[in-house]
Structure formats: structure tokens, C-alpha cells
C-alpha positions in Angstrom: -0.3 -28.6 60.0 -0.5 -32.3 58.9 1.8 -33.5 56.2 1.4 -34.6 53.2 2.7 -36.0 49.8 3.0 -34.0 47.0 4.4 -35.5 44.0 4.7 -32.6 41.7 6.9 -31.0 44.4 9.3 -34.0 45.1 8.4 -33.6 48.5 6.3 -34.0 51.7 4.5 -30.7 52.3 2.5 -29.0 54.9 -1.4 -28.7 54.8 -4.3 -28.2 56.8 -6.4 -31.6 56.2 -4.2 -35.3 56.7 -4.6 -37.2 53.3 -7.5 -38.6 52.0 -8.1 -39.1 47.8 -10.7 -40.4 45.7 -11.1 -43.5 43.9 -10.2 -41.5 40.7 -9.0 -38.6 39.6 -10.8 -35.7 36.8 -7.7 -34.4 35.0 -7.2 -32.9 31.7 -4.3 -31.9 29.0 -4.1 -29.2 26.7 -2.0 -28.6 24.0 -1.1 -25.0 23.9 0.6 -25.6 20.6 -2.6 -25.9 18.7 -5.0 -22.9 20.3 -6.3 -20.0 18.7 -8.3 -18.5 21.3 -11.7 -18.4 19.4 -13.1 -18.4 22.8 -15.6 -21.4 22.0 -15.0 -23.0 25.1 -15.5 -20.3 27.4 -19.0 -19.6 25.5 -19.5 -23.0 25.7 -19.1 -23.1 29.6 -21.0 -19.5 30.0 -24.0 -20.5 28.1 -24.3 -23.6 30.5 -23.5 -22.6 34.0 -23.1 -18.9 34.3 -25.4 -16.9 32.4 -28.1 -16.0 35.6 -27.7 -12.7 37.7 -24.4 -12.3 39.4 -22.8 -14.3 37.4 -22.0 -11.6 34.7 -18.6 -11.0 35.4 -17.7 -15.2 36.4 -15.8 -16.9 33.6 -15.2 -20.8 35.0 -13.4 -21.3 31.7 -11.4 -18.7 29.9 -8.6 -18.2 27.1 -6.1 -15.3 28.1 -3.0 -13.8 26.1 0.2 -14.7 27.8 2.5 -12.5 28.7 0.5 -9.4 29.5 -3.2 -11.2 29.6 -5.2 -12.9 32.8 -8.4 -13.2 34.2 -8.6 -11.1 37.0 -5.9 -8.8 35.1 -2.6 -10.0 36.5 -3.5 -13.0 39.4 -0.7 -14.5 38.2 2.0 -12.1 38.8 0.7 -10.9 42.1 0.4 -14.2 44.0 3.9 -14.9 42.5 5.0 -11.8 43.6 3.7 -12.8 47.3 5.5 -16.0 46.8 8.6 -14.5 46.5 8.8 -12.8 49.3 8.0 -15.6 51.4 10.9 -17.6 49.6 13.7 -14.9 49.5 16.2 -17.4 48.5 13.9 -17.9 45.1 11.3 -20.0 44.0 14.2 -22.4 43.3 13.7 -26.4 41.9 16.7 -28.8 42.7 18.0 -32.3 43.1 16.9 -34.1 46.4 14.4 -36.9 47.1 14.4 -39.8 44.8 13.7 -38.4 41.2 11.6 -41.3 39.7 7.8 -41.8 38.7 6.6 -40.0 41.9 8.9 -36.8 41.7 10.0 -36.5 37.8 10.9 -33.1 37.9 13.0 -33.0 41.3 12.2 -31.2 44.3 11.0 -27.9 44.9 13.7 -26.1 47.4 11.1 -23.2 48.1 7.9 -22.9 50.4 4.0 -23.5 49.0 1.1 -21.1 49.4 0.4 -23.7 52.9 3.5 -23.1 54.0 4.2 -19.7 53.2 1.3 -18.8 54.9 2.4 -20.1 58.5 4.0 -17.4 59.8 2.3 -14.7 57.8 -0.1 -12.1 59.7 -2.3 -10.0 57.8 -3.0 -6.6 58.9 -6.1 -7.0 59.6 -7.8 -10.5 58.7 -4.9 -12.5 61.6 -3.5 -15.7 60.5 -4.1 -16.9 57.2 -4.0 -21.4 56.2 -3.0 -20.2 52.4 -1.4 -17.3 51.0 -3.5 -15.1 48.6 -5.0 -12.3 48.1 -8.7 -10.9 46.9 -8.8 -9.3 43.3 -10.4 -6.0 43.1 -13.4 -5.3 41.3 -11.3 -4.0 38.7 -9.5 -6.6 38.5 -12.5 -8.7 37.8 -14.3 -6.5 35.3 -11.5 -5.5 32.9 -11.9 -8.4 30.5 -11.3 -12.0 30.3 -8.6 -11.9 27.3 -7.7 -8.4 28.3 -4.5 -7.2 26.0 -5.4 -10.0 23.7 -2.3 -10.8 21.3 -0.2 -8.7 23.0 4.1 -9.0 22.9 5.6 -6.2 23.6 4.6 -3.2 25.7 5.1 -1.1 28.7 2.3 -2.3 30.5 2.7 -2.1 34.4 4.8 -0.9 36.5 7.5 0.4 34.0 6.5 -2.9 31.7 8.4 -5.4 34.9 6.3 -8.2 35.1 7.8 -11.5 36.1 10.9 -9.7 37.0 11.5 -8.2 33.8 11.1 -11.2 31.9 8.0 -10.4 30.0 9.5 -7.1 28.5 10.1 -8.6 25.3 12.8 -7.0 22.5 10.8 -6.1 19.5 13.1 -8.3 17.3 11.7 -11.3 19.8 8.1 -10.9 19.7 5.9 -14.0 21.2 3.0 -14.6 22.9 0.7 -17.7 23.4 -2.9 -18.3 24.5 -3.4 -19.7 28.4 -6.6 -21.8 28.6 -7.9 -21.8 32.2 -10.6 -23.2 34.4 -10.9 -25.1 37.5 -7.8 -27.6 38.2 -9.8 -29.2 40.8 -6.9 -29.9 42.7 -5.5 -32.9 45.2 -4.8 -30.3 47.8 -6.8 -27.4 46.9 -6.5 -23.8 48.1 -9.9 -23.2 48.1 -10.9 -26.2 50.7 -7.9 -25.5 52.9 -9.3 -21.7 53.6 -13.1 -22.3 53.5 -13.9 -21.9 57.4 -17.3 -23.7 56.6 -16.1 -26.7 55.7 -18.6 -26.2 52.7 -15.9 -27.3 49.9 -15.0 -30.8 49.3 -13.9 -33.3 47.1 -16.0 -35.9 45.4 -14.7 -39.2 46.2 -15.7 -40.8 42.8 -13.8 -38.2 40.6 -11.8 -36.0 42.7 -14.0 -32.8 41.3 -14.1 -29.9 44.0 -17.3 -28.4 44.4 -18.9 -25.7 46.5 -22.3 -27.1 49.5 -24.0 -23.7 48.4 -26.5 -24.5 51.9 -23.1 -24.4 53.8 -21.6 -21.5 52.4 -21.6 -18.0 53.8 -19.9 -16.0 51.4 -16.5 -15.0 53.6 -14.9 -15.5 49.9 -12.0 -17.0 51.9 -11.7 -19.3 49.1 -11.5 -16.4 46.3 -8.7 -15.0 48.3 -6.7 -18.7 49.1 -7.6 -20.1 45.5 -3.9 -19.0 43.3 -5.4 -19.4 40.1 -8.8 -17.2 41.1 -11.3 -19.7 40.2 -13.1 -19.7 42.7 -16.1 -16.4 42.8 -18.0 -14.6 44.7 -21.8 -13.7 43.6 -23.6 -10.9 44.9 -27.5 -11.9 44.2 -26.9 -15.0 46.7 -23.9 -13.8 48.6 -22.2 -17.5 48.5 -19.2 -18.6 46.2 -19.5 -20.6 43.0 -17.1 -22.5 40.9 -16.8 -25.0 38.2 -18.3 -28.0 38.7 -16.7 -29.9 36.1 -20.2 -30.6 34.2 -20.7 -33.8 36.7 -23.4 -34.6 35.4 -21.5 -35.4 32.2 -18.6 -37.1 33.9 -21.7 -39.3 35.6 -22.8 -40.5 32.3 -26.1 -38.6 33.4 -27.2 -36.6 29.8 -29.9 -39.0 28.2 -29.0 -38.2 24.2 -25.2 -38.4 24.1 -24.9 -40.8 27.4 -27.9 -43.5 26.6 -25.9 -46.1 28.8 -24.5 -43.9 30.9 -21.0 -43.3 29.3 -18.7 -40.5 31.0 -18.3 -37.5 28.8 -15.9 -34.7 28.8 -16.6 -31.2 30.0 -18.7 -28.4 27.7 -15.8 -27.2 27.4 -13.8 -30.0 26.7 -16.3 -31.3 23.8 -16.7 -28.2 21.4 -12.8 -27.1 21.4 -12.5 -26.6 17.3 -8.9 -26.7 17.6 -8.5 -30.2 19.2 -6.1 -28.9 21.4 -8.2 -30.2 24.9 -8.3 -34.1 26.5 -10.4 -35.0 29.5 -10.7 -37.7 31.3 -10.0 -40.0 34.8 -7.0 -41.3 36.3 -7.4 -43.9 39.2 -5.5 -43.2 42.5 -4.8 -46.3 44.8 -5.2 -45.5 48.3 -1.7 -43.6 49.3 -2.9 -41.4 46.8 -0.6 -42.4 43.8 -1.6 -42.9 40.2 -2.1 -46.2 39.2 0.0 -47.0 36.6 -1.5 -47.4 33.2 0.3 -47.4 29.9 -3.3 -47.4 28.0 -4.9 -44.6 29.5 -3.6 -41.4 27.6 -3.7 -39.0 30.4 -1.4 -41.2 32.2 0.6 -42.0 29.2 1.5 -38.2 28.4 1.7 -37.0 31.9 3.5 -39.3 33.9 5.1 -42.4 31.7 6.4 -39.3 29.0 6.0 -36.4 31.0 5.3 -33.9 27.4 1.9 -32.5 29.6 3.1 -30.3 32.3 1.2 -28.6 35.9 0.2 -25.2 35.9 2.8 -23.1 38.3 3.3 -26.5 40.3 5.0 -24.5 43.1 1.8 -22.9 44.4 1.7 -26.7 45.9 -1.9 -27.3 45.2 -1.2 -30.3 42.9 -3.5 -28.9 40.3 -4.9 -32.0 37.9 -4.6 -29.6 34.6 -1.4 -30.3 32.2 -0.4 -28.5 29.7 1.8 -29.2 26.4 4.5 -26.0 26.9 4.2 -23.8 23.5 7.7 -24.3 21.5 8.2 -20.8 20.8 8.3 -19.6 24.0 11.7 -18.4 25.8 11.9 -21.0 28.4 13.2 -19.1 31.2 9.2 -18.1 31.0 8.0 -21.6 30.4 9.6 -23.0 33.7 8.9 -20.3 35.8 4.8 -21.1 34.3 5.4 -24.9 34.5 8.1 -25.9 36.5 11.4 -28.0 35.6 10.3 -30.8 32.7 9.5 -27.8 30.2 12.7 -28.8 27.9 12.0 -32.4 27.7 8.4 -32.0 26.9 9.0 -29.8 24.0 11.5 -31.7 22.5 9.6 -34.3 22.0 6.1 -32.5 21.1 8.8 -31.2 18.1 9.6 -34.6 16.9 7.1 -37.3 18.4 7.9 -40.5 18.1 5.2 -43.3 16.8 3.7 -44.5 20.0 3.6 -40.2 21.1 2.1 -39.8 17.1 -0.4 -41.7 17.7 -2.0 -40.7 21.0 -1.7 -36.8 20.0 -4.6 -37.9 17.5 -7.3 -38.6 20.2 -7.7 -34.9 21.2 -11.2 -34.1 20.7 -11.7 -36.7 18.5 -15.0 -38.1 20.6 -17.1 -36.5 23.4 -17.1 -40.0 25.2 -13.9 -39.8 27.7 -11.5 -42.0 26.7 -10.6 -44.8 29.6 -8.1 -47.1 27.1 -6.2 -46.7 24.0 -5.1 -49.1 21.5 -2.4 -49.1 18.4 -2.7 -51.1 15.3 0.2 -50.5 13.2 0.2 -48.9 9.8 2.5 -48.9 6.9 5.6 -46.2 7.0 4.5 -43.2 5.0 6.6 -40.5 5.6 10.1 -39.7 6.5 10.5 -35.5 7.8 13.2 -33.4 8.5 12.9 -32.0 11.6 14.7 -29.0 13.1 15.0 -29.5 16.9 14.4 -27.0 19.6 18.7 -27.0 19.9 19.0 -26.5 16.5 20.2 -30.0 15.4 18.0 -32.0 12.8 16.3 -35.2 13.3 14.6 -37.2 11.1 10.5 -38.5 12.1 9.6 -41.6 10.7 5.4 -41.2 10.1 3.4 -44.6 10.1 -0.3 -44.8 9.1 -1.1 -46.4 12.6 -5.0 -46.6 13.5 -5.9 -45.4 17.3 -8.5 -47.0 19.1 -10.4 -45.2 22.0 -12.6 -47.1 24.1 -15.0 -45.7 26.8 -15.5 -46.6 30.8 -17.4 -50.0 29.4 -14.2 -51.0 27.5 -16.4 -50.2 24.1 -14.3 -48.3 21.4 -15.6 -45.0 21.1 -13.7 -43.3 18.4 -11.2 -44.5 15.9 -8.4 -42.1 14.0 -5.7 -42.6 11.5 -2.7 -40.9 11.9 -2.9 -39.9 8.4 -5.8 -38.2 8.0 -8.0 -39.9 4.8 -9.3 -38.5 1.2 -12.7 -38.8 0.3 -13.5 -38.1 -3.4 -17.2 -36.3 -4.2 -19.2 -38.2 -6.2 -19.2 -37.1 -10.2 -22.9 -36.3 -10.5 -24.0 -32.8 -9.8 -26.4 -31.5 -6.8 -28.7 -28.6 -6.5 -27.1 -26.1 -4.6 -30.2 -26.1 -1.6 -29.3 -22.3 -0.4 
């Protein structure tokens, strides 16, 4: 296999294709801290792509109960479980490599799914280019949030799941909400496996999407995909995914896009909880992010590093970051989302004035966001904060104004970080109901 670059891991690593990326990037960052898992957004994205005939069972976007939840029932823990075994010495992260803006969490000591997969030999299918595995149907039809708000419980296999870790003492009861869809990764599973060729990469965004006249339905992408999101449907016997609503991210909807402004995903745009941020990163042509301070994906994922990949060591590079959840026991969290997991939460738990201040624009417009801008505010707060090591800090809250501007470099949305009073008017209305 060619080589290439993987900045997540720290490290050059093998894969089928030799490097190629697009002009820019779709990426996203949700803040775990703030869902409720009213399931809007999965409505949202099955009311719009996936409500024909053998689709029933395809959920592009859903909201599942961490520890015991997923979607199929427990993907997670068996391609983990196949992961370890190919890395008996663990699924280890370390020093090595230079640890700077291209590799800020280290280096992964451990193979990928590409290179686990090398010298494995199925017992029937041969030689594999990713390592995976394909859900069962019962796996697929047991429920998208299945064991919703569950903590504690002897679930499978004598309640071991993660190596124990998920067993939970009744005095220590936690769970969170996992929002998944597509990560439309730089190296993705799904392309590496598809003997078609039919998947690719769009060059202007970076969104993976399925040729539906190329496909054939060998589901060799369901199997090599680790986060499942890739599906198989029966009435047209070829593979479907999400397509990260492109024609949004084009500009192309003629009421909310009338000059043909980029919007965020369905799912992005009716989150009640404010907890999601889309948008596009651009990628110079060695396939590094181009630094920019004023775009907030960049400014939370790489200049502050509080957004975090989704199980980074598959080696996929997956372009969807999440904001850990605080309450979480972290030997969990970094298993979930690699090294990084103690620095991000301490400073979600106290964020300073420029961090403030760009936590506001979640879901604050439907019009991605290309640049950001500050005007300060008067000071008016001061909070004691206890912090994640139990030692207090003190925030310092300004009433700063964020600006958001769109792909035209014309503001879009503007916030307060305090959020503003309106008084009703003293005259009485007819109550219309």
C-alpha cells in the first residue's frame, strides 16, 4: 500500500489510494455537553433523504446512549474488539514524531483498520484492504437509541464491554448522548474497500458520496466503513449514504440560499439544543489545513484543540469533532477520542473570552459560517469555577458581540454573549387561540 499522512495519528500511514484532497474540507463540531437527544435531527435527516422503500431501517444521522447504546447495537465495541487483536501490545498513543499543529495529540503506537488489515485472511471472503465486519440484521433492526439513558447494567457478555470499563458502580452513574452521521472522511474506509471504484470524494468539499450507476451492492463498504454509515438497500440492491445535503453546502435551495450562500446540513440547521456547527475548512495542496484564526472550525479544532475526532485510531481521519462531555470517566473518553480529552475539557469548564465568544455561534444561523469577528463588550460577570481537578478558578464574562459572516464575506448572524431582555409592551392582546 501507498503511504500517506495522517495528522490525527502523528504519523505516516498505509492506504490503498496515494494522496489526493479537495480544495476544502465539510467538517463539523458538536458539543456533547449541550445534547438532549430529542432526536430532531435524525427526523430531520429521515424526513429528507430516507423515507422511500428500503430505507426503513437507514438512519444517516442518529443520537445513541453511550455506554450501552449504538446504531447497529454495539459497532463500536466489535470493530474495537477486532482492533485489538490486531494490536496485541494495545491500542496504545505515545510521544514520537514532532508534536506541533500537524500531530497535537502525539503519535499513535498501534496499527489502523488499513494496516491491520494487511495480513489478515478471512475465512472465506480472502484478503481484506480495511478491517471490519458486516452487522447482522439484528443488529440493524434493534433500534437506533436502543438502551436509551442507560448507566448501569449487565448487558453483554457478563456486562464487559470496553474491557470492563462500561460496567459502572451504582454510586458512579453516567451516561451521555453520541450524535452520529457520516464523517466523510480524508481517508475513508468505505472508498478504500469499494471494488467499483463507485465511491469518491468531491473535490470542492471533500463530501464522500456513493455513483449509485457504478455500484453493485457487494456492501464491501458496509463491512470496511468503522462507524457503519455506510447501508445497504434491498429494493435497489446498491449502497447509500449521507450525502451531506450538497445541495445545501452548494448554495443550491432557492428560499434560504437566494444568492447562492452555503448552508449547513438538515441536520445541522434544526438542532434545538445548539449543540451542532458545520461548515468548510480549506486544505492546501499536501493536504494540510490552512491556517485560519477566523474560521471557527479551525479555531476550536486545531489552534485550541477543545473539539476532538471520533475513535481517531480507526485511521480514517474522520472530519467530525466533538466537545468530550465533562462528566465522563476519562479513561472512557480517550479510549472514544484519543489523547487531547483532558485539555479540551478543561477549558470547555472555564472558557476563556476569545473561547466565550465563539461557543455562541452554534446554531445561531443556517448560513455556514466562513469568518468570525469580536467586538469587545463591557466586563459583566466574574464566576467561581470548580475545575475538572478540583481547584477553583475564577471566569471573567465580557458582553462581547460575535459576528458571523458567510462564503461572500457578508455577516450572517450576530450574538451577544449575554443573552438580551426584551420587555412586553404594557397594553393587552387578544389571546388569538
Amino acid at each position: 500500500m501507498p503511504n500517506v499522512y495522517n495528522w490525527q495519528l502523528g504519523r505516516a500511514m498505509a492506504y490503498p489510494y496515494e494522496e489526493a484532497h479537495p480544495k476544502s474540507q465539510f467538517a463539523f463540531v458538536f458539543n456533547i455537553n449541550r445534547c438532549i437527544a430529542c432526536q430532531t435531527c435524525t427526523m430531520a435527516c429521515k424526513s429528507t433523504w430516507t423515507f422511500s422503500r428500503g430505507q426503513e431501517y437507514m438512519y444517516w444521522n442518529n443520537v445513541e446512549t453511550k455506554p450501552f447504546g449504538g446504531y447497529p447495537h454495539n459497532w463500536d465495541v466489535k470493530i474495537l474488539d477486532m482492533l485489538n487483536k490486531a494490536n496485541p501490545d494495545g491500542q496504545r498513543w505515545g510521544a514520537g514524531g514532532e508534536v506541533g499543529p500537524e500531530s497535537p495529540y502525539g503519535q499513535f503506537n498501534g496499527k489502523s483498520i488499513f494496516e491491520a488489515a494487511e495480513k489478515y485472511y478471512g475465512e472465506a471472503e480472502g484478503a481484506k484492504r480495511v478491517l471490519g465486519y458486516l452487522p447482522t440484521q439484528e443488529e440493524w433492526t434493534t433500534a437506533p437509541n436502543i438502551h436509551e439513558e442507560t448507566a448501569v447494567g449487565d448487558l453483554f457478555e457478563g456486562g464487559k464491554q470496553f474491557g470492563g470499563s462500561a460496567q459502572l458502580p451504582t454510586h458512579k452513574v453516567w451516561f451521555f448522548y453520541l450524535q452520529r452521521l457520516c464523517n466523510h472522511c480524508t481517508y475513508p474506509g468505505c472508498l478504500a474497500a469499494c471494488p467499483r471504484g463507485a465511491i469518491y470524494k468531491r473535490p470542492e468539499d471533500g463530501i464522500v458520496l456513493i455513483d449509485q450507476n457504478r455500484c453493485n451492492g457487494y456492501r464491501k463498504c458496509v463491512e470496511a466503513c468503522p462507524y457503519k454509515k455506510a447501508m445497504y438497500r434491498t429494493t435497489t440492491r446498491t449502497s447509500e449514504k449521507c450525502v451531506g445535503c450538497y445541495p445545501r453546502v452548494e448554495g443550491k435551495d432557492p428560499e434560504l440560499s437566494p444568492n447562492g450562500e452555503p448552508l449547513e446540513t438538515r441536520c445541522m440547521a434544526v438542532c434545538p439544543g445548539r449543540i451542532r456547527m458545520q461548515g468548510l475548512v480549506a486544505i492546501d495542496e499536501q493536504g494540510h489545513w490552512v491556517a485560519d484564526r477566523w474560521n471557527p472550525l479551525y479555531y476550536m479544532i486545531r489552534e485550541r484543540q477543545i473539539a476532538l475526532p471520533l475513535y481517531p485510531q480507526f485511521g480514517t481521519e474522520p472530519n467530525g469533532y466533538y466537545i468530550p462531555p465533562r462528566w465522563v470517566p476519562r479513561a472512557y473518553l480517550k479510549q472514544m477520542f484519543g489523547p487531547g480529552v483532558e485539555h479540551a475539557i478543561e477549558q470547555y469548564s472555564c472558557p476563556d473570552r476569545d473561547l466565550l465568544a465563539v461557543l455562541q455561534l452554534f446554531r445561531t444561523t443556517q448560513q455556514i459560517i466562513f469568518r468570525y469577528e469580536v467586538v469587545k463588550g463591557p466586563k459583566v460577570a466574574e464566576i467561581e469555577v470548580t475545575m475538572p481537578d478540583g481547584s477553583g478558578k475564577t471566569q471573567e464574562i465580557y458582553n462581547d458581540t460575535v459576528i458571523g459572516y458567510n462564503k461572500f464575506n457578508i455577516e450572517c448572524v450576530r450574538v451577544t454573549v449575554e443573552e438580551p431582555t426584551f420587555e412586553r409592551p404594557a397594553e393587552l392582546h387578544v389571546n388569538s387561540i
